[in-house]
N, C-alpha and C positions, 0 to 999 in steps of 0.2 A: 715949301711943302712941309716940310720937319714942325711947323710953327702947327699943325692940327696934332699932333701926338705930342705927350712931355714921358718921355721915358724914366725919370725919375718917380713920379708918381701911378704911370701906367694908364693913364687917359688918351683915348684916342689912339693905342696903338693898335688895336684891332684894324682902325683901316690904312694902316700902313700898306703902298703900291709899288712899297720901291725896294727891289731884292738889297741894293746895294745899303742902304739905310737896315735892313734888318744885318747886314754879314758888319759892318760898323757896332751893330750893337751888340752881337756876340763878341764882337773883338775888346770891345770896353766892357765887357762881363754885368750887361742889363740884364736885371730879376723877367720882365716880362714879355721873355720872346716866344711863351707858348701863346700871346694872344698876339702878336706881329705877325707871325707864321699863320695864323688866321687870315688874318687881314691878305698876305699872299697868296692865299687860298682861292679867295673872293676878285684878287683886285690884278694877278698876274698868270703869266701863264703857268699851264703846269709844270712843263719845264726848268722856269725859272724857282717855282716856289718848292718843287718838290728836295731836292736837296736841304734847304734849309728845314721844312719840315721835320725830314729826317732826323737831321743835326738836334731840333729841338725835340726830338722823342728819346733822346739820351741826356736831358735838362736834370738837375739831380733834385728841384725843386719838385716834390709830387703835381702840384695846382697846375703850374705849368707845362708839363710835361702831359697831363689830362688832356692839355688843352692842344700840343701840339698832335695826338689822337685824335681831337676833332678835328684839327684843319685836315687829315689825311682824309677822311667821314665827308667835309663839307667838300674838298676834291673828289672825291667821287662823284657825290650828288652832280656836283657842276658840270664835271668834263664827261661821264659815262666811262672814265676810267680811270687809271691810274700808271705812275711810273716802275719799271721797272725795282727800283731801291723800294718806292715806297711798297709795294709786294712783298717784298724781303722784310722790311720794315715791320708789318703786320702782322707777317708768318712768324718772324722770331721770337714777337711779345706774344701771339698765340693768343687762344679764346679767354675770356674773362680778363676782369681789371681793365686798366686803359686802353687796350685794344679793342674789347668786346664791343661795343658801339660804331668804331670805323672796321671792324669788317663787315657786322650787319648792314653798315651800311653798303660797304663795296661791295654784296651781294645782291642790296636790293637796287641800286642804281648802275653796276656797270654789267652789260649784257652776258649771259654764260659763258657765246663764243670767245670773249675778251678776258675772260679770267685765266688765269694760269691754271697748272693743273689743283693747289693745295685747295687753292679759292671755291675750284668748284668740287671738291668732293666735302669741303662745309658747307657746300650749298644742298648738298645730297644729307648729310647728315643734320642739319638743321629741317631740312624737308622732314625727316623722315622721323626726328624727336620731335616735329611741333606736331605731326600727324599721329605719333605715340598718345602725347599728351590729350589730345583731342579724344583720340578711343577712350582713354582711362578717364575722363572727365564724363566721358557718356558713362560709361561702366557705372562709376560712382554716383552719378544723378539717379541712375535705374535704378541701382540697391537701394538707395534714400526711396525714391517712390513705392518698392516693395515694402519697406520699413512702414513708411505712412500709411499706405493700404493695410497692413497687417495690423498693426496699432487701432485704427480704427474702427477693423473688422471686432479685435476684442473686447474694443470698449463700449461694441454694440450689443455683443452676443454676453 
Protein backbone atom coordinates (compact mmCIF):
# COMPACT_ATOMS: atom_id res chain seq x y z
CA UNK A 1 0.00 0.00 0.00
CA UNK A 2 2.76 2.68 1.07
CA UNK A 3 3.98 2.14 -2.91
CA UNK A 4 0.51 4.80 -3.81
CA UNK A 5 2.01 7.75 -1.73
CA UNK A 6 5.98 8.78 -1.74
CA UNK A 7 6.45 10.89 1.25
CA UNK A 8 9.33 12.49 0.26
CA UNK A 9 7.82 14.34 -2.47
CA UNK A 10 4.14 14.44 -1.04
CA UNK A 11 2.31 12.64 -3.96
CA UNK A 12 -0.39 10.51 -3.14
CA UNK A 13 -0.46 11.25 0.32
CA UNK A 14 -3.71 12.75 0.60
CA UNK A 15 -5.18 9.21 0.22
CA UNK A 16 -3.31 7.75 2.64
CA UNK A 17 -6.01 4.92 4.88
CA UNK A 18 -3.80 3.74 7.21
CA UNK A 19 -3.60 5.59 10.86
CA UNK A 20 -0.52 3.70 11.43
CA UNK A 21 1.47 4.85 8.29
CA UNK A 22 0.53 8.49 9.09
CA UNK A 23 1.91 8.06 13.34
CA UNK A 24 5.38 6.38 11.21
CA UNK A 25 5.49 9.50 9.52
CA UNK A 26 5.31 11.87 12.28
CA UNK A 27 7.78 9.88 13.98
CA UNK A 28 10.32 10.14 10.93
CA UNK A 29 9.48 14.10 11.01
CA UNK A 30 7.60 13.91 7.15
CA UNK A 31 6.80 17.78 5.74
CA UNK A 32 3.33 16.58 4.47
CA UNK A 33 1.22 15.31 7.15
CA UNK A 34 -1.43 18.05 6.86
CA UNK A 35 -2.44 16.39 3.42
CA UNK A 36 -2.17 12.38 5.09
CA UNK A 37 -4.51 13.58 7.78
CA UNK A 38 -6.74 14.39 4.83
CA UNK A 39 -6.50 11.37 3.40
CA UNK A 40 -7.72 9.96 7.24
CA UNK A 41 -10.35 12.09 7.03
CA UNK A 42 -11.78 10.54 3.92
CA UNK A 43 -10.43 7.07 4.16
CA UNK A 44 -10.74 6.13 8.26
CA UNK A 45 -12.79 6.30 10.92
CA UNK A 46 -13.25 9.25 12.92
CA UNK A 47 -11.93 7.91 15.68
CA UNK A 48 -8.92 6.68 14.25
CA UNK A 49 -8.16 9.81 12.22
CA UNK A 50 -9.18 12.40 14.70
CA UNK A 51 -6.14 12.44 16.99
CA UNK A 52 -3.80 12.64 14.32
CA UNK A 53 -5.59 15.51 12.89
CA UNK A 54 -5.16 17.11 15.93
CA UNK A 55 -1.42 16.32 16.20
CA UNK A 56 -1.28 17.86 12.68
CA UNK A 57 -3.09 21.24 13.56
CA UNK A 58 0.01 21.92 15.78
CA UNK A 59 2.40 21.16 12.44
CA UNK A 60 4.68 24.54 12.61
CA UNK A 61 4.72 24.47 8.74
CA UNK A 62 1.70 27.03 7.87
CA UNK A 63 0.56 25.08 4.33
CA UNK A 64 0.36 22.14 6.28
CA UNK A 65 -1.19 22.89 9.16
CA UNK A 66 -4.06 24.69 6.79
CA UNK A 67 -4.55 21.75 5.67
CA UNK A 68 -4.78 19.70 8.66
CA UNK A 69 -7.99 22.52 9.23
CA UNK A 70 -9.41 21.00 6.37
CA UNK A 71 -9.40 17.42 7.21
CA UNK A 72 -11.20 18.51 10.62
CA UNK A 73 -13.86 20.73 7.84
CA UNK A 74 -13.94 17.48 5.62
CA UNK A 75 -14.70 15.34 9.05
CA UNK A 76 -17.49 17.03 9.71
CA UNK A 77 -18.97 17.14 6.23
CA UNK A 78 -18.55 13.12 6.22
CA UNK A 79 -19.38 12.00 9.62
CA UNK A 80 -22.26 14.84 10.76
CA UNK A 81 -19.76 15.45 13.58
CA UNK A 82 -17.02 15.47 15.31
CA UNK A 83 -14.51 14.29 18.23
CA UNK A 84 -14.57 15.46 21.27
CA UNK A 85 -10.32 16.96 20.98
CA UNK A 86 -11.24 17.87 17.57
CA UNK A 87 -13.99 20.54 19.29
CA UNK A 88 -11.20 21.54 21.62
CA UNK A 89 -9.10 21.65 18.67
CA UNK A 90 -11.22 24.36 16.81
CA UNK A 91 -12.48 26.22 19.83
CA UNK A 92 -8.76 26.96 20.92
CA UNK A 93 -7.60 28.21 17.32
CA UNK A 94 -11.02 30.18 17.37
CA UNK A 95 -12.70 32.27 14.42
CA UNK A 96 -10.60 33.39 11.48
CA UNK A 97 -7.24 32.13 10.01
CA UNK A 98 -7.09 28.29 9.78
CA UNK A 99 -9.86 27.46 11.84
CA UNK A 100 -12.41 29.76 10.13
CA UNK A 101 -13.42 27.33 7.20
CA UNK A 102 -13.59 23.95 9.61
CA UNK A 103 -15.82 25.52 11.92
CA UNK A 104 -18.14 27.00 9.20
CA UNK A 105 -18.07 23.93 8.16
CA UNK A 106 -18.96 22.01 11.61
CA UNK A 107 -21.74 24.41 11.65
CA UNK A 108 -23.13 23.69 8.50
CA UNK A 109 -22.71 19.86 8.43
CA UNK A 110 -23.18 18.65 12.03
CA UNK A 111 -26.77 18.96 13.43
CA UNK A 112 -27.33 21.92 16.44
CA UNK A 113 -28.35 19.16 18.78
CA UNK A 114 -24.70 17.66 18.26
CA UNK A 115 -22.64 20.72 18.90
CA UNK A 116 -21.25 21.56 21.96
CA UNK A 117 -22.20 24.50 23.74
CA UNK A 118 -19.10 27.20 22.11
CA UNK A 119 -20.27 25.48 18.52
CA UNK A 120 -23.71 26.60 18.83
CA UNK A 121 -23.64 29.96 20.16
CA UNK A 122 -21.27 30.64 16.70
CA UNK A 123 -24.02 29.37 15.18
CA UNK A 124 -26.21 31.98 16.83
CA UNK A 125 -23.75 34.74 16.16
CA UNK A 126 -22.97 33.79 12.68
CA UNK A 127 -26.86 33.72 12.09
CA UNK A 128 -27.23 36.73 13.39
CA UNK A 129 -24.03 38.77 11.65
CA UNK A 130 -24.99 37.37 8.13
CA UNK A 131 -28.60 38.50 8.90
CA UNK A 132 -27.02 42.13 10.06
CA UNK A 133 -25.11 42.11 6.82
CA UNK A 134 -28.15 41.34 4.76
CA UNK A 135 -30.24 44.49 6.28
CA UNK A 136 -27.29 46.81 5.83
CA UNK A 137 -26.87 45.61 2.16
CA UNK A 138 -30.74 46.45 1.68
CA UNK A 139 -30.12 49.73 3.42
CA UNK A 140 -27.30 50.64 1.12
CA UNK A 141 -28.97 49.43 -2.22
CA UNK A 142 -32.21 51.73 -1.12
CA UNK A 143 -30.02 54.94 -0.51
CA UNK A 144 -28.15 54.06 -4.09
CA UNK A 145 -31.67 53.98 -5.58
CA UNK A 146 -32.81 57.37 -3.83
CA UNK A 147 -29.54 58.75 -5.05
CA UNK A 148 -30.36 57.60 -8.79
CA UNK A 149 -34.00 58.79 -8.41
CA UNK A 150 -32.77 62.14 -7.18
CA UNK A 151 -29.98 62.59 -9.81
CA UNK A 152 -32.29 61.99 -12.39
CA UNK A 153 -35.09 63.99 -11.01
CA UNK A 154 -32.53 67.10 -11.52
CA UNK A 155 -31.09 66.45 -14.54
CA UNK A 156 -34.62 66.52 -15.74
CA UNK A 157 -35.95 69.70 -14.07
Amino acid sequence: MAAEWDWETGEGVSHVDDPAEVDAAFARGEWPLGSAVIGLAFNCALDEASPRIVRAMQLTDPNQRALAFTAAGAAARINGELTDELYAALQAEGRGAFAEHAIRDTLNFVPFRKLPLWFKWQMVRTAVVDKLTYWRMLFVDAIEDVRHAVARRRSRG
